[in-house]
N, C-alpha and C positions, 0 to 999 in steps of 0.2 A: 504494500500500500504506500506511494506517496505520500509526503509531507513536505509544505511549503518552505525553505530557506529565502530570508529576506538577505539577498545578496545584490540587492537592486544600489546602479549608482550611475552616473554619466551613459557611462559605457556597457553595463551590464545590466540586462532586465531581470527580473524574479526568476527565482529557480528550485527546480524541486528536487528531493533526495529519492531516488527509485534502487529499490532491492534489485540485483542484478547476480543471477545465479552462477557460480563457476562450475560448470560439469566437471572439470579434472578434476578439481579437488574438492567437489562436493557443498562448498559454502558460498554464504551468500552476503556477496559484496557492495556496498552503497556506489551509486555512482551519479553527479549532479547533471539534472538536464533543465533545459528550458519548461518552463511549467505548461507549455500547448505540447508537453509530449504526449501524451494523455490521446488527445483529439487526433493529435500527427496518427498518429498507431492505429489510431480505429478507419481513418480514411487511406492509410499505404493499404492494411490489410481488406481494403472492401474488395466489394466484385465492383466496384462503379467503372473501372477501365475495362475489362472485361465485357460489361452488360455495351460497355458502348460502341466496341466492336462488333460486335453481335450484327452485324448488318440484317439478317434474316429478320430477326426479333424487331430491330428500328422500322424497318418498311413495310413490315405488318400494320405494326399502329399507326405508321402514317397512312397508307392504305385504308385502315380501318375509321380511323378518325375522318378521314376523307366523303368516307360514304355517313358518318354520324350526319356529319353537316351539311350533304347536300339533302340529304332527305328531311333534317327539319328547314332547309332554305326550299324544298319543292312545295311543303303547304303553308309558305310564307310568316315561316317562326324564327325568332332569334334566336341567334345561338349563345347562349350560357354554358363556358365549359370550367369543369374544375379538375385541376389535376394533380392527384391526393400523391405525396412524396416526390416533388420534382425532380430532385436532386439538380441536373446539370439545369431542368430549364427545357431540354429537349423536346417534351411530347408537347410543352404547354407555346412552345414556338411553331412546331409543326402547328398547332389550330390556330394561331393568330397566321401563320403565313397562308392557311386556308379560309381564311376570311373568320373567323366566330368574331363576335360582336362584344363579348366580354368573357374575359379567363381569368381565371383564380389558381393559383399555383399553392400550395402549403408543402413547408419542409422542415420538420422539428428538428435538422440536425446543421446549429448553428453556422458552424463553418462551411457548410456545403449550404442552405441558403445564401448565403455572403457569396459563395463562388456562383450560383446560380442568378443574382442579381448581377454579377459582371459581365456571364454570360451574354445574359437576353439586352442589357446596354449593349455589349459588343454589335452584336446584331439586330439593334435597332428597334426593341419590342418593350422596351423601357415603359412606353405610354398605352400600352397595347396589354399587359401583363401585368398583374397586381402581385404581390408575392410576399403572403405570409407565411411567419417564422412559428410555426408551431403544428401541432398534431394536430391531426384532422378532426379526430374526436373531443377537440378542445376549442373547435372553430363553432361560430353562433352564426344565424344570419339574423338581420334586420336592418333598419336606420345606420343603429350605434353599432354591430356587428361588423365581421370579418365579409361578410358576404349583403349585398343590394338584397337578395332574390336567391332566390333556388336557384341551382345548376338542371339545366334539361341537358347536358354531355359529360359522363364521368369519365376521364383518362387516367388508370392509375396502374403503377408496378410492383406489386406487393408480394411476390411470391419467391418460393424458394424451393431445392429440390423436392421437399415434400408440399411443395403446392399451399400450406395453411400454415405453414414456420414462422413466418415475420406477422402474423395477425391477421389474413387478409378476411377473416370471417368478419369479425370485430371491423373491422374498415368499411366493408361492403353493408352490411348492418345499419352499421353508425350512419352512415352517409346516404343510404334511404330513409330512415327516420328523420333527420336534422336537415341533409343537407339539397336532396334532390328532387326536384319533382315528379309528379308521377308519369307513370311511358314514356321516361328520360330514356337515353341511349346509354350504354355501359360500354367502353372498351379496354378490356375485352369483354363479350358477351357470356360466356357459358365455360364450363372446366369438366373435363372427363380423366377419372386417374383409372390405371390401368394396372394388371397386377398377372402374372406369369409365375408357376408352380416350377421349380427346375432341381434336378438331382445335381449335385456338386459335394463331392469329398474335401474341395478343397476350400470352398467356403461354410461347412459344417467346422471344418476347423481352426478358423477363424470366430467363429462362433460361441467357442464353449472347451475348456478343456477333453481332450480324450483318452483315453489309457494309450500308454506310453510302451509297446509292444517290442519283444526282440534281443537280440542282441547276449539271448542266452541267460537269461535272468527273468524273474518273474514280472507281473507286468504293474508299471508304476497306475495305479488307478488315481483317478480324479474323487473329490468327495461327494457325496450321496445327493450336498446339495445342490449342485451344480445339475442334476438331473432334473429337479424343478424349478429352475431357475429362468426368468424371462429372459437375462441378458441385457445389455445394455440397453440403455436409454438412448443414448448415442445414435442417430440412426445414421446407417455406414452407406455413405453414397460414393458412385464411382463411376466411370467411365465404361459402361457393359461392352462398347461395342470394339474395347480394347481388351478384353476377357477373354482369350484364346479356346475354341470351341472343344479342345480337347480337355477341358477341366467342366465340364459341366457341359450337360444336355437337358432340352426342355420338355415335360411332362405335357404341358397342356397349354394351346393358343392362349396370346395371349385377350384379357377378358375386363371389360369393364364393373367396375364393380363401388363406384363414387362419380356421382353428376351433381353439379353447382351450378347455379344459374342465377349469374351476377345483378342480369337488367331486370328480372320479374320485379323485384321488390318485394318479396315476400323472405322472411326472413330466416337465416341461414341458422340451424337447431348448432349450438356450443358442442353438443356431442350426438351421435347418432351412432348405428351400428346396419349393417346392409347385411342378408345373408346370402351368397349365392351357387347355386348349386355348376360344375363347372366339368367337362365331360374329359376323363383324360385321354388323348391319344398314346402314351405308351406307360408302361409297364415300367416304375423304379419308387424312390424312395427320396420324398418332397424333402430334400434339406434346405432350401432358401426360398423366397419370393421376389420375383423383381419386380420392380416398381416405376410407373413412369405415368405422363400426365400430358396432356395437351390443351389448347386453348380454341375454340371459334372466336376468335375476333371481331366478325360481325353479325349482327342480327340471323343473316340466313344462313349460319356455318360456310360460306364459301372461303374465307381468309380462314386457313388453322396452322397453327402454330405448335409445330409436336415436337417434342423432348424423348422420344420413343429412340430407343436404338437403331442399329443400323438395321437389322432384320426385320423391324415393324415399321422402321422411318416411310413415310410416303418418298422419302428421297433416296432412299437405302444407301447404297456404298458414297455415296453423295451429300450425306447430310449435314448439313451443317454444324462448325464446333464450336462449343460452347463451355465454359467452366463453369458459369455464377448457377445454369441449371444443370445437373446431370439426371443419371438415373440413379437409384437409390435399392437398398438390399435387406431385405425384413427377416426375419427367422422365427419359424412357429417352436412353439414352448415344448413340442417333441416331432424328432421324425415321423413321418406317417409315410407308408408303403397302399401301393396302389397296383391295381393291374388296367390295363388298356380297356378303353370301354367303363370305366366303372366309371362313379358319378362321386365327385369330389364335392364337397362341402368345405366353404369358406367363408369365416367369419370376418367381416372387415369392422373394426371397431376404430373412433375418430373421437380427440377432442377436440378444443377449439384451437391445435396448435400441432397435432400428432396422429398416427395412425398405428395401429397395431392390429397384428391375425391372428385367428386362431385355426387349424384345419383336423377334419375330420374324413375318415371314407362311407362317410356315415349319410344318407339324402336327407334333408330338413325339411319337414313341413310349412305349410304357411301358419298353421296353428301354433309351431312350437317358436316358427322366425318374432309372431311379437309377444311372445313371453320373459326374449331375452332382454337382457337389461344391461346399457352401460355402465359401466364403475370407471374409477380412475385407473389411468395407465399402471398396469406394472412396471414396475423396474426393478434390477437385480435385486436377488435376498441370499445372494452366496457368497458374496464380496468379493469373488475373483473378476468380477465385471468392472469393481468401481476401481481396479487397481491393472486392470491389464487391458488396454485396447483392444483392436481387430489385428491390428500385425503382430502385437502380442502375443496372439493368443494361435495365429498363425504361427508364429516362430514355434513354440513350446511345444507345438504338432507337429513339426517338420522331420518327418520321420528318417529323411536325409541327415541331416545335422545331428539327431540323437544319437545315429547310426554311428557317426563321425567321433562323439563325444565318448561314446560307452567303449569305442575300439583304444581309444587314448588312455581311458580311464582304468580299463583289463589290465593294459602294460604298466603304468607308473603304481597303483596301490596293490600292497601287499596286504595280504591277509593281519589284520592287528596295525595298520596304520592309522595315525592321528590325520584329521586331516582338517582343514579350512576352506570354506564356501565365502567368496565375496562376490555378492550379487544380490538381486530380489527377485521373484516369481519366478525361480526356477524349479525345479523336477531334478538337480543334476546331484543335490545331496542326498536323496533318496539312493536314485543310482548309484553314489557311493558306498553305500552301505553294503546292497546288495553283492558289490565286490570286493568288499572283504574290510572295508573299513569299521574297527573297532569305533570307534568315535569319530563325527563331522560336526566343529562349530562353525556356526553361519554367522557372519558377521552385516548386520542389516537391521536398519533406525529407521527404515518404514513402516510405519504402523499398519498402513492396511498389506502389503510385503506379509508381513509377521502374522499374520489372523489368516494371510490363503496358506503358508505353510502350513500351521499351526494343524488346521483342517486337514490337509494332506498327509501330512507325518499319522495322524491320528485313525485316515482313514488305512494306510497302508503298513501299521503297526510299528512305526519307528520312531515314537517319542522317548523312548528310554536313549537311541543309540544318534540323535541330532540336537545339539545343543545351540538353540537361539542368542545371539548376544545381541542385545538391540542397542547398542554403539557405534561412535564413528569409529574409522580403523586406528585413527592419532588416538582415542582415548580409552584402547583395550589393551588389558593389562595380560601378565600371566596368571594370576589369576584366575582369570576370565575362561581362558585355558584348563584350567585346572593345575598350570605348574607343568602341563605336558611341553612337549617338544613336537611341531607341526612335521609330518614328514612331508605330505603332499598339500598345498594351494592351488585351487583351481577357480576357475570361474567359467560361463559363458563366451564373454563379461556383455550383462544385458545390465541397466539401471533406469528405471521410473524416468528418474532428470536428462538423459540424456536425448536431446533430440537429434543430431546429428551423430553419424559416423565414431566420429574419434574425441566423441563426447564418454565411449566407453573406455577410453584410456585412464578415466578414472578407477580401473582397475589398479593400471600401473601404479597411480599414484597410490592405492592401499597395500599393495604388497610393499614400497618402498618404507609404510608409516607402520609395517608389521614386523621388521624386519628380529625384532627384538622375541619375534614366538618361533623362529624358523630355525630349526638346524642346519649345518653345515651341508648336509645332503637334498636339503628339501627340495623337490620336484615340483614342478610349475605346469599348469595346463591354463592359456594355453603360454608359449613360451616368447610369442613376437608376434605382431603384425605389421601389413602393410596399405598404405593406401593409395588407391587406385584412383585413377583421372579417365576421363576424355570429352576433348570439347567436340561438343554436339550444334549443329544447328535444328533448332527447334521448329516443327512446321506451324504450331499454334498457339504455346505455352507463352510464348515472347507475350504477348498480347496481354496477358495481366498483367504488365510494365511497362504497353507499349504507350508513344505519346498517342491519342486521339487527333489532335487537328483539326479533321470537321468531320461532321454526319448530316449524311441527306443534305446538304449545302448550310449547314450552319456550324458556323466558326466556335471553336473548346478552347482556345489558348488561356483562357482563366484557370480555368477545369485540370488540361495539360500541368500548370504551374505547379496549382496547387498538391496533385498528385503525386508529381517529381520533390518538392518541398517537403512535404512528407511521406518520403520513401527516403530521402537524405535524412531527414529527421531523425527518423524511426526504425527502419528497417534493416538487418544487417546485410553483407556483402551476399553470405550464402543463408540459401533456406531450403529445409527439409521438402521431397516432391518427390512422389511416388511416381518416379519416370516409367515404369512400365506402360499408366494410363496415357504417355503424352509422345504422339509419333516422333521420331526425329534420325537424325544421319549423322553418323561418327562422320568427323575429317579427320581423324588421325586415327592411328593406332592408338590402344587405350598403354597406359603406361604408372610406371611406380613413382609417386608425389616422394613419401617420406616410407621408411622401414623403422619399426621399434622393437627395440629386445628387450623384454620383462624381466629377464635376468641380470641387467645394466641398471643402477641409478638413475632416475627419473628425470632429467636435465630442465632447469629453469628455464631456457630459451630455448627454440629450436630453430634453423632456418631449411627450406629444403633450395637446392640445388637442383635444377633439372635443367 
């Protein structure tokens, strides 16, 4: 959390103290920034560069907006548009350069109203465009109001991978009772979310711990709870149509199973549940949902705007890319197994912000569909959700890697070795035991870390032979040890803090701060790494960085600034990007940055040479 430093003088403005984590060594370091760091950070990290490339998405609404206003100019009505979250200014220019007669713009996030005012000066729409600085649901009409008169055109962009994340229920609601009048135009007009049944081993594993199979030893199981476990809240969105076909195949077309219909005016229920019965074409075993959504943008659905993957895309291998919307990945609260032909039952349950399923093979009646009732979302009750992501939990199943770990771990422990674990959410002290370690302390000061062990050791009977030390590594003693002498240190090395790569060198740095528990023989897993390079050019990714300029003929240089301002501000050199979702073309060979030996003192500076 921030705290203000009154360091203001001539030359220097106010400045605040921000926590700033050191992954190597695990603490956390003060460091002074400008007090708009705060703001800077939330506009580097948007999608606003992103949604503004978006070409597809821009000429929809101008399209769409297009036909709002000529059909109230054909029975000779004026146009009133309001367009709820401006941000740049963009859609609420588009209807002034389409002639509407008076527009209302609202943007409750300060500094991007400020840049959306320089905007529409730049381009001339100054006198043409009103633009209030606040939430929509905070705006009034009358005299003294925010608003003359009711809006007959709503233009708004409220949506997110899962279509209802940023509020859009709440907005659409709010804005027919207060702000619209009635058989006003909406664009967009209607929302259909869509949802596909697919077998995938490799996203069941990403999902939820699994037993830990192999390698000649009995099999590390997961705990009890984790079998009724909903799993994250989190909902995991991704890039489907980069999902390589040989990790998953689809159960059943996909099927609508959620309609919205923004212009009725009637209003949108906070929570609802739809149930529908769905026909499978093959024969497997449902371990995920996928998820995706599309828009009509005008009245008579002929403009639609789909988010559908490439296989559903009306555009297919052609479709348009997009980051701010992808497609999105649900997981029912247990596998269900199905044969071809049979009639699949799906629960789709919504609150005013989420979606969650339930599936059965089971066909539902109309009698039993409104008996059911919504409750509040579950989310995890095993606490291995609130402490391990999706790649997490991918990693920990990588039956590749364990394969790799357990062949290491054979050769270095002897039957009656002491041994030392530095890491969290791992399976590999269990592992140890199994081959032959007399005792393994784990050294790890995450709380929730320590509660999914805790469960694990418990369910796989090795709380007598894993000793927890919930310390930093500078602050354990012998002790803590028990006075033993460590013969083997290992690690992964995975930790919570690390978001980057060689953010797990904080390994390094613990074996260096242990050096006092180690005997002269102690063996090390693992014993060095290295890290790898290669510059890419990216065919789409650039674009959440890239400068805007103009859309649809209207000039961003404010917008451009302020994005670049804060990305200097705010953001560092590198960031973490799950490049598998994001196409692109090596120019070079990939090649070795820097190499580390774990066995070597941990050097203060380092520079690489390449």
């Amino acid at each position: 959390m921030p705290f203000k430093a009154d360091c203001s003088s001539r030359k220097e403005n106010s400045k605040v103290f921000l926590q700033q984590f050191n992954a190597t060594t695990g603490k956390t370091e003060w460091q002074l920034e400008d007090e708009s760091y705060d703001y800077h950070q939330e506009i580097a990290r948007s999608a606003y560069a992103d949604m503004l490339h978006d070409k597809e998405r821009n000429q929809k609404y101008y399209d769409a907006l297009r036909i709002a206003i000529c059909r109230l100019r054909t029975v000779g009505s004026s146009v009133h548009v309001l367009d709820i979250g401006t941000g740049t200014g963009l859609l609420s220019m588009m209807a002034a350069k389409l002639g509407a007669d008076e527009i209302t713009a609202c943007e409750a996030f300060h500094p991007m109203a400020d840049c959306a005012r320089k905007v529409i000066d730049l381009n001339g729409f100054s006198d043409r465009i009103r633009l209030i600085s606040k939430r929509s649901t905070e705006m009034i009409v009358g005299l003294q109001g925010d608003m003359q008169q009711r809006a007959n055109v709503l233009v708004t962009e409220v949506f997110d991978t899962e279509l209802i994340g940023e509020g859009a229920i709440q907005t659409f609601n709010h804005a027919h009772e207060h702000l619209l009048e009635k058989n006003c135009f909406v664009v967009p007009s209607r929302a259909r979310v869509y949802v596909q049944l697919v077998e995938s081993n490799l996203l069941k594993g990403w999902n939820r711990p699994l037993p830990i199979s192999g390698a000649g030893i009995p099999d590390i199981l997961p705990p009890d709870e984790v079998n009724d476990c909903w799993g994250s809240g989190t909902v995991l969105d991704l890039q489907l149509s980069r999902l390589s076909d040989q990790f998953w195949c689809p159960l059943t077309d996909p099927h609508v199973v959620e309609r919205f219909d923004f212009e009725s005016g009637d209003q949108i229920p906070d929570k609802s549940i739809n149930v529908v019965n769905i026909l499978a074409n093959r024969s497997g075993v449902c371990h995920a949902i996928y998820f995706w959504w599309d828009l009509d943008m005008d009245p008579d659905g002929e403009i639609v705007l789909s988010c559908a993957p490439k296989w559903s895309h009306p555009d297919g291998e052609k479709q348009p890319w997009r980051d701010h919307w992808m497609q999105a990945v649900y997981f029912p609260l247990k596998d269900v197994g199905f044969e071809a032909g049979d009639t699949v039952t799906l629960n789709c349950y919504r609150d005013e912000y989420s979606f969650w399923f339930h599936i059965s093979n089971r066909f539902v009646s109309e009698t039993t569909k409104e008996n059911l009732v919504v409750g509040d979302k579950p989310l995890c009750s095993c606490v291995i959700h609130s402490v391990c992501n999706y790649s997490r939990l991918g990693m920990i199943n990588n039956a590749d890697a364990n394969e790799k770990y357990a062949a290491v771990l054979r050769k270095i422990i002897e039957r009656g070795s002491v041994c030392l674990f530095i890491g969290e959410t791992s399976m590999l002290p269990i592992m140890a035991v199994y081959f032959g370690s007399c005792k393994v302390y784990v050294i790890d000061n995450n709380y929730l870390s320590v509660r999914m062990l805790r469960t694990c050791l418990k369910k796989n009977g090795m709380e007598q032979f894993v000793k927890i030390i919930e310390k930093r590594p500078e602050d354990v003693t012998p002790l803590d040890v028990e006075n033993n002498k460590v013969d083997v240190v290992f690690a992964e090395p995975y930790f919570t803090s690390g978001l980057l790569p060689w953010h797990n060198l904080y390994f390094w740095y613990a074996i260096c701060e242990s050096k006092n528990l180690l005997n002269s023989r102690t063996k090390t897993m693992p014993i060095g790494a290295e890290l790898w390079a290669v510059p890419v050019h990216f065919k789409h990714l650039h674009k959440i960085r890239s400068p805007v300029e103009s859309i649809e003929g209207f000039q961003t240089g404010p917008f451009d600034g302020l994005i670049q301002k804060s990305i200097d501000i705010a953001d560092n050199l590198v960031e973490p990007q799950p490049l598998w979702e994001y196409e692109s073309v090596a120019l070079s060979e990939s090649f070795v940055l820097l190499r580390f030996d774990f066995t070597d003192r941990m050097p203060e500076i380092g520079r690489a040479h390449v």
